[in-house]
PDB file of N, CA, C and O in Angstrom, chain B, residues numbered from 101:
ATOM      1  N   UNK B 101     -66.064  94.120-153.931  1.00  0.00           N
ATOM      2  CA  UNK B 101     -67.204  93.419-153.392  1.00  0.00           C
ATOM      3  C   UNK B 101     -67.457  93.922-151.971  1.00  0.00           C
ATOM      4  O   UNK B 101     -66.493  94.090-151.225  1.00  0.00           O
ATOM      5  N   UNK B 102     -68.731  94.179-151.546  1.00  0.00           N
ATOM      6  CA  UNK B 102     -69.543  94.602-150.282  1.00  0.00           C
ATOM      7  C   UNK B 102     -69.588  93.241-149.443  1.00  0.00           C
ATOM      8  O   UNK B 102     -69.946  92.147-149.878  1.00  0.00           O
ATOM      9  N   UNK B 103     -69.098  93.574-147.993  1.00  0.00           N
ATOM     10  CA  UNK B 103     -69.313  92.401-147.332  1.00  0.00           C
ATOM     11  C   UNK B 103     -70.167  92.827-146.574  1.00  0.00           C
ATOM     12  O   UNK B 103     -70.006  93.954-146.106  1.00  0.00           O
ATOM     13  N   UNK B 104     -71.525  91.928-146.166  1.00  0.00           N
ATOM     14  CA  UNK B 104     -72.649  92.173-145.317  1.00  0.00           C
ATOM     15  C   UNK B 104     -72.533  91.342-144.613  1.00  0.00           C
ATOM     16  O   UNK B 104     -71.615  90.608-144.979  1.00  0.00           O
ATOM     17  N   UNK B 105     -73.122  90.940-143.491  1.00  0.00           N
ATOM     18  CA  UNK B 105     -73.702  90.305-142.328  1.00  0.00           C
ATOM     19  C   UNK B 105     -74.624  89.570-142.791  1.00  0.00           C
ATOM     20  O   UNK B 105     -74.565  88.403-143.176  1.00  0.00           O
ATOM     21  N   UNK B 106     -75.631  90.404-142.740  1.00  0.00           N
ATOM     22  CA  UNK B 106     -77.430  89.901-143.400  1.00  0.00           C
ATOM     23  C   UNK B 106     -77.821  90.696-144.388  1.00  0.00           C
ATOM     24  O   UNK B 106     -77.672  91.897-144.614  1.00  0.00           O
ATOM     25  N   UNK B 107     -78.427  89.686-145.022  1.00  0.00           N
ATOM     26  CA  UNK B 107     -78.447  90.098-146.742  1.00  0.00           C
ATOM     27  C   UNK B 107     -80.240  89.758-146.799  1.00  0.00           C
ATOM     28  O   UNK B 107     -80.728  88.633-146.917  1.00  0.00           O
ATOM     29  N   UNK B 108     -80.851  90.795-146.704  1.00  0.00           N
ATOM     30  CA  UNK B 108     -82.716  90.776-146.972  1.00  0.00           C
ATOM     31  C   UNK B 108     -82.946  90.723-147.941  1.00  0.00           C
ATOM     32  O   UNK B 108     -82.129  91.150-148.756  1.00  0.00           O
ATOM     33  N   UNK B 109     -84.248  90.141-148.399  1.00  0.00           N
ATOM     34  CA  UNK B 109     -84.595  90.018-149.736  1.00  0.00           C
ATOM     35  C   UNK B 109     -85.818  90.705-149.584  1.00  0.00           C
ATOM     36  O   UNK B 109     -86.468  90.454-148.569  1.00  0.00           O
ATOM     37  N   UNK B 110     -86.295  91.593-150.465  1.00  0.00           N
ATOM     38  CA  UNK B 110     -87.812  91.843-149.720  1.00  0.00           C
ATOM     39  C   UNK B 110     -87.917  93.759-149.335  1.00  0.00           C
ATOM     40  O   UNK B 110     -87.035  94.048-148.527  1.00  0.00           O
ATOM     41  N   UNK B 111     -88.471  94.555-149.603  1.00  0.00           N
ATOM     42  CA  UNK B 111     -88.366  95.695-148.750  1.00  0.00           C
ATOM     43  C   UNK B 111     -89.895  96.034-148.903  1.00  0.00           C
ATOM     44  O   UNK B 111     -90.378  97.057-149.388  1.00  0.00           O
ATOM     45  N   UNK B 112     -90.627  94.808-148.316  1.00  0.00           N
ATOM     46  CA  UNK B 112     -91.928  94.918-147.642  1.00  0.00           C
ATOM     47  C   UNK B 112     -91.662  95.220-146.422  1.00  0.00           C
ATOM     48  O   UNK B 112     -90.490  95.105-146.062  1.00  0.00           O
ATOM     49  N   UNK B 113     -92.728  95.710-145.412  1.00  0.00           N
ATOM     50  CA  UNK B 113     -93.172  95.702-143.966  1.00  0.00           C
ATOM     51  C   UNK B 113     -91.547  95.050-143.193  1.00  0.00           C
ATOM     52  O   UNK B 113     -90.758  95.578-142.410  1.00  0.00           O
ATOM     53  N   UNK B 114     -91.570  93.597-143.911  1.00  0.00           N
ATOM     54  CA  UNK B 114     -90.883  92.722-142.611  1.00  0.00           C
ATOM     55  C   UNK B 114     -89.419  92.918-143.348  1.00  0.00           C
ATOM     56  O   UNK B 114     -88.485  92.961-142.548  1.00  0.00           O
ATOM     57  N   UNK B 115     -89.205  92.993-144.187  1.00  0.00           N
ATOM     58  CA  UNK B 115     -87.646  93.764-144.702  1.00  0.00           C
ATOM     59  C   UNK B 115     -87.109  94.428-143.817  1.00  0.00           C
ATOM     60  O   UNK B 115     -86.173  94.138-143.071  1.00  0.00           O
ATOM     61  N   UNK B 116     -87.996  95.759-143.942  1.00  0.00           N
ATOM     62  CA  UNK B 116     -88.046  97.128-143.516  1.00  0.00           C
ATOM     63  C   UNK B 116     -87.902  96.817-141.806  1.00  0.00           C
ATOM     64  O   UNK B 116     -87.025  97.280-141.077  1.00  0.00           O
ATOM     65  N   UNK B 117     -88.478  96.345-141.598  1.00  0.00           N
ATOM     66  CA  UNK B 117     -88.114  96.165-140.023  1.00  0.00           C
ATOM     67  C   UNK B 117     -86.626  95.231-140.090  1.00  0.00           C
ATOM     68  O   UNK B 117     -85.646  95.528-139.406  1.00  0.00           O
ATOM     69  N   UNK B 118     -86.646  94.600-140.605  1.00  0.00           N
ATOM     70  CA  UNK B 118     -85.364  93.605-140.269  1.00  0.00           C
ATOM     71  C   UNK B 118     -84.073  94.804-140.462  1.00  0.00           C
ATOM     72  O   UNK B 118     -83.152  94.871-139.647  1.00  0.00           O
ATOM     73  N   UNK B 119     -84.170  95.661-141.588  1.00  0.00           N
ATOM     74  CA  UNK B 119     -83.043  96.509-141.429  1.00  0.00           C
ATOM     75  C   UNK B 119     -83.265  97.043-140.837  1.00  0.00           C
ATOM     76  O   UNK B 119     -82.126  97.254-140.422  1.00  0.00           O
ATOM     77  N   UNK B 120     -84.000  97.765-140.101  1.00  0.00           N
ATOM     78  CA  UNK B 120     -84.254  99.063-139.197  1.00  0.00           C
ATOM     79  C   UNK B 120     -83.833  98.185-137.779  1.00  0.00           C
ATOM     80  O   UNK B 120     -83.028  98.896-137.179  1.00  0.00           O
ATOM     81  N   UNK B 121     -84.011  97.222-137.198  1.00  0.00           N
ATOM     82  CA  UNK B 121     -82.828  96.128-136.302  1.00  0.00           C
ATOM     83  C   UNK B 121     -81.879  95.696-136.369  1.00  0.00           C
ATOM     84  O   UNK B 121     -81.377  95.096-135.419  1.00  0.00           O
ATOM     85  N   UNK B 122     -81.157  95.883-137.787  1.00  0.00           N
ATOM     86  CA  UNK B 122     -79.732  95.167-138.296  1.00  0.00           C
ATOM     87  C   UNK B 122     -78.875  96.734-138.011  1.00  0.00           C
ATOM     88  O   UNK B 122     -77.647  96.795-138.071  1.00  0.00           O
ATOM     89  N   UNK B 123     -79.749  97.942-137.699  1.00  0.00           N
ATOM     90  CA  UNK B 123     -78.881  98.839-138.164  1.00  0.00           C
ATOM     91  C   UNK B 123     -79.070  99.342-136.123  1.00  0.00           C
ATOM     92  O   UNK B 123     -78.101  99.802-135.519  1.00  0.00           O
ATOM     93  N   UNK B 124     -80.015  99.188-135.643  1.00  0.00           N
ATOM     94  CA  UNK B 124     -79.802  99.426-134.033  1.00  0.00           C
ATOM     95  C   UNK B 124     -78.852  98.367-133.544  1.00  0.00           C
ATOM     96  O   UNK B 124     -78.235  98.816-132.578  1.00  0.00           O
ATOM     97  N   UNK B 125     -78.629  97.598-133.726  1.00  0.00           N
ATOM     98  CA  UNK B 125     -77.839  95.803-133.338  1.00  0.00           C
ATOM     99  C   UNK B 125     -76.727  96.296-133.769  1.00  0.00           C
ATOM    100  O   UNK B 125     -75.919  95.762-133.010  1.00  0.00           O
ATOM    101  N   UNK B 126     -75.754  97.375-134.927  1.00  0.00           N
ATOM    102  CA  UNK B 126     -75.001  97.465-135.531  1.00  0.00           C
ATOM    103  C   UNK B 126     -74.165  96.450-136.621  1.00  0.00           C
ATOM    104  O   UNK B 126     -72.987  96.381-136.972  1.00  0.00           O
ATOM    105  N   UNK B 127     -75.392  95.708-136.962  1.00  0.00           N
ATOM    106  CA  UNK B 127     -75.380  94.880-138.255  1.00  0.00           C
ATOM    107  C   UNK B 127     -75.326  95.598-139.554  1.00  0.00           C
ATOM    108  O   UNK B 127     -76.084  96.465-139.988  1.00  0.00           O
ATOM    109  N   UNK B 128     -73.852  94.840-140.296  1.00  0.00           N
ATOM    110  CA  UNK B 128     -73.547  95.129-141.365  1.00  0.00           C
ATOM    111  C   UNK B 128     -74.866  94.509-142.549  1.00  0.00           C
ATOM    112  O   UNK B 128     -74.893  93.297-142.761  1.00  0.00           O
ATOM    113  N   UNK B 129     -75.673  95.228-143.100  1.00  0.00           N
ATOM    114  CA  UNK B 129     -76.742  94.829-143.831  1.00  0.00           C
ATOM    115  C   UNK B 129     -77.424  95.125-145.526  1.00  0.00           C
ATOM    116  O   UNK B 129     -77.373  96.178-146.163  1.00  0.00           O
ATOM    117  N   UNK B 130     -77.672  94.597-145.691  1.00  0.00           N
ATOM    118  CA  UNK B 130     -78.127  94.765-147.315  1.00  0.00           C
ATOM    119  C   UNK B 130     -79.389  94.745-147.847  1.00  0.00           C
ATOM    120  O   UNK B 130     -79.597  93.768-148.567  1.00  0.00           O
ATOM    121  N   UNK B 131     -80.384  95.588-147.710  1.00  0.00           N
ATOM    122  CA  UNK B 131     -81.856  95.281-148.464  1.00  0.00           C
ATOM    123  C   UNK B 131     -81.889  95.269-149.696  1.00  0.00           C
ATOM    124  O   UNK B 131     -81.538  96.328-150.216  1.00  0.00           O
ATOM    125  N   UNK B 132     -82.366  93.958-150.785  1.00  0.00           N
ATOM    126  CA  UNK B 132     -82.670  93.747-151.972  1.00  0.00           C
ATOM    127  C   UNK B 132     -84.350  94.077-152.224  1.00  0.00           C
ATOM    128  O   UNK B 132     -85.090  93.444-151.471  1.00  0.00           O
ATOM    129  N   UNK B 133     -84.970  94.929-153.128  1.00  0.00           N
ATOM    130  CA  UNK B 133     -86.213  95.088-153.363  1.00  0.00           C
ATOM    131  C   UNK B 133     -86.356  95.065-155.209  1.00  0.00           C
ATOM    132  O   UNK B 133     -85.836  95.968-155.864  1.00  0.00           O
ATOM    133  N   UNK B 134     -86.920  94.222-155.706  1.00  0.00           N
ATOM    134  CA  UNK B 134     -87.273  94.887-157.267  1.00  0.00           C
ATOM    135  C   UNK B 134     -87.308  95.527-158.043  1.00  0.00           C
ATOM    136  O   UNK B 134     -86.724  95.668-159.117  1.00  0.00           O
ATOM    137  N   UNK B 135     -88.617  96.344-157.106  1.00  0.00           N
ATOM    138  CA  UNK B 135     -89.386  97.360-157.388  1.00  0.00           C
ATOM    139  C   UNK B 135     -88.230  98.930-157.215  1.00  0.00           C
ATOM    140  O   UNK B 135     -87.077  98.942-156.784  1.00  0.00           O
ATOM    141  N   UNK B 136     -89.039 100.074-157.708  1.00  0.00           N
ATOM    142  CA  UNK B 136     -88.443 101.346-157.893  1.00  0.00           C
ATOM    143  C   UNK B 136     -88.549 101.418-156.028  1.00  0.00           C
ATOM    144  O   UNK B 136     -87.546 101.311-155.322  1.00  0.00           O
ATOM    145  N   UNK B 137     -89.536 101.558-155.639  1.00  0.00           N
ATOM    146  CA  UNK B 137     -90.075 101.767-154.089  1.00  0.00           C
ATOM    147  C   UNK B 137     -89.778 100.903-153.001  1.00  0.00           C
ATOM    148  O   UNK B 137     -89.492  99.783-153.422  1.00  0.00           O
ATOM    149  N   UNK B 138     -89.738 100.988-151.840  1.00  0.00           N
ATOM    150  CA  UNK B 138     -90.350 100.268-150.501  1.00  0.00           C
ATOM    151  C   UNK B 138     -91.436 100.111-150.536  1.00  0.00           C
ATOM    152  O   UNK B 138     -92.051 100.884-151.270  1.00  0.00           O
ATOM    153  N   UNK B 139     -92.316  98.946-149.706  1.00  0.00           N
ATOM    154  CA  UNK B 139     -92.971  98.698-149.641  1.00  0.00           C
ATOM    155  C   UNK B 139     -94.171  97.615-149.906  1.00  0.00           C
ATOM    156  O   UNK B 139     -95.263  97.568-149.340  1.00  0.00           O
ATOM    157  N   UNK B 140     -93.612  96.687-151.016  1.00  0.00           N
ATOM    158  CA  UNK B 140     -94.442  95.325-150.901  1.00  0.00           C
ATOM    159  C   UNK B 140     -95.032  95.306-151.637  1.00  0.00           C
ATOM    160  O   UNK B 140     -94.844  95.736-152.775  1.00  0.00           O
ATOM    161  N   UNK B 141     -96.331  94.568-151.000  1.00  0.00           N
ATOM    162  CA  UNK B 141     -97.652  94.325-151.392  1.00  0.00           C
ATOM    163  C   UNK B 141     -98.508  95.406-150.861  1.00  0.00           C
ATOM    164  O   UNK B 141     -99.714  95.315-150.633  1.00  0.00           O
ATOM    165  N   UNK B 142     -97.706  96.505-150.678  1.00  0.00           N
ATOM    166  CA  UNK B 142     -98.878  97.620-149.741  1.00  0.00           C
ATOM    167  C   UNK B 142     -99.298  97.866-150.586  1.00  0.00           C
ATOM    168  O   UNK B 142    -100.480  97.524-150.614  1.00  0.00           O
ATOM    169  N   UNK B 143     -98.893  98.445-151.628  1.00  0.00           N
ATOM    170  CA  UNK B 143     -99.394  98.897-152.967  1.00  0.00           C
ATOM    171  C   UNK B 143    -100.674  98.250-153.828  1.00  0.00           C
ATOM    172  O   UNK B 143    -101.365  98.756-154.712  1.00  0.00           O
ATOM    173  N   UNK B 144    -100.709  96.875-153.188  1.00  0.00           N
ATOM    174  CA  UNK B 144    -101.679  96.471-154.395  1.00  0.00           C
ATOM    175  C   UNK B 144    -102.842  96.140-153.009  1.00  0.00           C
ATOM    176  O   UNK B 144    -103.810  95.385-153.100  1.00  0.00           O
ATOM    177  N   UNK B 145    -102.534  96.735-152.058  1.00  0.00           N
ATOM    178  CA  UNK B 145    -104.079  96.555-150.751  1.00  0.00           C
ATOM    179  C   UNK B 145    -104.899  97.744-151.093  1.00  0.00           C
ATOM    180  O   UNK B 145    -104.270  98.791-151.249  1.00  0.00           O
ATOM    181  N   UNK B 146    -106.030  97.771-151.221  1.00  0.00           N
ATOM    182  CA  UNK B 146    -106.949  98.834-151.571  1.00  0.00           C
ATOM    183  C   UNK B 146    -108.415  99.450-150.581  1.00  0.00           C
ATOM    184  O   UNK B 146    -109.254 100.351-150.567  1.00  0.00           O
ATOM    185  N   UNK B 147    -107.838  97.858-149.608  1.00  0.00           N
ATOM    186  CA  UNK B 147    -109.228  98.297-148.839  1.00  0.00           C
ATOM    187  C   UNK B 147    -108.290  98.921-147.329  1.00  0.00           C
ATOM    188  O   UNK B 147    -107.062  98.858-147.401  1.00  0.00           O
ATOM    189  N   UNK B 148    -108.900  99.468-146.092  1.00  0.00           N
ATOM    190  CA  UNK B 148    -108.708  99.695-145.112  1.00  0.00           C
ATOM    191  C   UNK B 148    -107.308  98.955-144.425  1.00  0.00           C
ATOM    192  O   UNK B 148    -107.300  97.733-144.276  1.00  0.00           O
ATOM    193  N   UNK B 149    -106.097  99.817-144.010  1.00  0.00           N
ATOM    194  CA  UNK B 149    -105.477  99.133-143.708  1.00  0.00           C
ATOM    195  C   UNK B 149    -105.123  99.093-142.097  1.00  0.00           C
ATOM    196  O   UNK B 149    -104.260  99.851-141.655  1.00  0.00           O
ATOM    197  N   UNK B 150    -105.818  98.188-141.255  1.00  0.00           N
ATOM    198  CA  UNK B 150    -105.993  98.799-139.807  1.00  0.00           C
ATOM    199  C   UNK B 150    -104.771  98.107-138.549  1.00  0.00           C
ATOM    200  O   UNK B 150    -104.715  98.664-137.453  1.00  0.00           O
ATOM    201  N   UNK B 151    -104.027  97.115-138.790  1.00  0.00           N
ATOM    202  CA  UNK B 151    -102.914  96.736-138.354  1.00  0.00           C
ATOM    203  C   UNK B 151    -101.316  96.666-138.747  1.00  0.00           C
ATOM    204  O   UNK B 151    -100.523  95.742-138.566  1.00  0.00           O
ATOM    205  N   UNK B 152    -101.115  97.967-139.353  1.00  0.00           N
ATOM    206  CA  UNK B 152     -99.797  98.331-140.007  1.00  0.00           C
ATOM    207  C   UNK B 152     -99.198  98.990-138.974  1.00  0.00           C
ATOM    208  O   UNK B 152     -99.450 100.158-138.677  1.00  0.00           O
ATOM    209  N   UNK B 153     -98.257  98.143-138.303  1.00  0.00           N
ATOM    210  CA  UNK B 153     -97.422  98.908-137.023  1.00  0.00           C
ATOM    211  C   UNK B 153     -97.320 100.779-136.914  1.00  0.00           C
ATOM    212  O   UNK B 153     -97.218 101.385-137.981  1.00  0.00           O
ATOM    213  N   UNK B 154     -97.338 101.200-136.221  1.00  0.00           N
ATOM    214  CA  UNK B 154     -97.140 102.880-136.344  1.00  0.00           C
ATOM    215  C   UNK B 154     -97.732 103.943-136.723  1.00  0.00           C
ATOM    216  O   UNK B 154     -97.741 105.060-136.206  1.00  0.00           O
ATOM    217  N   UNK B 155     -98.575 103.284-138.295  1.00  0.00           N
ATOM    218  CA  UNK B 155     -99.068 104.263-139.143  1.00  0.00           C
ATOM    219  C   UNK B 155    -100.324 104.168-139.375  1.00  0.00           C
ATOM    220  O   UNK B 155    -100.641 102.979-139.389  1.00  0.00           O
ATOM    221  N   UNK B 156    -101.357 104.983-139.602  1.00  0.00           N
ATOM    222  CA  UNK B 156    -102.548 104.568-139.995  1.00  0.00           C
ATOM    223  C   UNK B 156    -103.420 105.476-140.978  1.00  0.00           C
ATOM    224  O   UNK B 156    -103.902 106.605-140.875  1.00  0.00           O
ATOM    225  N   UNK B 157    -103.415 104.352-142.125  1.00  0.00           N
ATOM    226  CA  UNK B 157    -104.089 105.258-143.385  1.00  0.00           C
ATOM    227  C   UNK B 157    -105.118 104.198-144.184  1.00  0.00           C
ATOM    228  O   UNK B 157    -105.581 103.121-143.808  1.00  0.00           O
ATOM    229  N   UNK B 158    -105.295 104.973-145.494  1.00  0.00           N
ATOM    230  CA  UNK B 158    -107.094 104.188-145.927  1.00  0.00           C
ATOM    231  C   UNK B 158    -106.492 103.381-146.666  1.00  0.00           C
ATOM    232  O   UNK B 158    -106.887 102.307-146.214  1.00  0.00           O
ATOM    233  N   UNK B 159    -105.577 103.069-147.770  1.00  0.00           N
ATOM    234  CA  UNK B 159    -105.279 101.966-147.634  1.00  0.00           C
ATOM    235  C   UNK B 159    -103.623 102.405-148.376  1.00  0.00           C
ATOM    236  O   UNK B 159    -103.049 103.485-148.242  1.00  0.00           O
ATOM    237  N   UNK B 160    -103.000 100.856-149.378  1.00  0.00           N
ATOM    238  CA  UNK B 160    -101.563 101.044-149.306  1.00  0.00           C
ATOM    239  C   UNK B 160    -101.163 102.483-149.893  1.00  0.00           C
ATOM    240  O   UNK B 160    -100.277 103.090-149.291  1.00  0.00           O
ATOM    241  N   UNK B 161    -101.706 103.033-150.941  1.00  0.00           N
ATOM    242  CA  UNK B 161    -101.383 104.009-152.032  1.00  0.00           C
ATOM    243  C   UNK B 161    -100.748 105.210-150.830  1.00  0.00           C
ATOM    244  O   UNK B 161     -99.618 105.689-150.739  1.00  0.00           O
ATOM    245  N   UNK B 162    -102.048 105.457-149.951  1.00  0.00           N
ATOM    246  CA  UNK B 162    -102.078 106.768-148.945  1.00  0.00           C
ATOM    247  C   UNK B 162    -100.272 106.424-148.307  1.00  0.00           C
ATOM    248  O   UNK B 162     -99.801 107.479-147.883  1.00  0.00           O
ATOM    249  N   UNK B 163     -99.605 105.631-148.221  1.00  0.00           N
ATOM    250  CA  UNK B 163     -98.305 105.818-147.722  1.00  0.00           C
ATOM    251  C   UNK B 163     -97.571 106.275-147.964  1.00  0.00           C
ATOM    252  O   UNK B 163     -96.662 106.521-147.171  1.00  0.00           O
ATOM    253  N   UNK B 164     -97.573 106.694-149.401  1.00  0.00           N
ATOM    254  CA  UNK B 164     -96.624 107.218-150.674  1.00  0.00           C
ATOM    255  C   UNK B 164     -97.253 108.263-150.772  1.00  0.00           C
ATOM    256  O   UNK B 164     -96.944 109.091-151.630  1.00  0.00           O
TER     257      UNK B 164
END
């Protein structure tokens, strides 16, 4: 058995950030996601996506 710290559920947007801080902090960490991918609900946004921290594209698909 894996012992973690913080255990995420999620590898949407706010997942993805929570590990990408669990791992600068040197938190022992675990992201759980479903899906084959990262990423959420980006996938099913189709229109303009204009406040996605960092990146900027036309909508979720263009990330992949």
């Amino acid at each position: 058995m894996q012992h973690v710290d913080v255990l995420i559920i999620g590898g949407g947007p706010a997942g993805i950030s929570a590990a990408v801080w669990c791992k600068r902090l040197g938190v022992e960490c675990l992201l759980l996601e479903e899906q084959a991918q990262l990423g959420g609900q980006l996938f099913t946004i189709y229109n303009e996506i204009i406040d996605y921290p960092g990146i900027q594209a036309e909508n979720g698909s263009a990330f992949y």
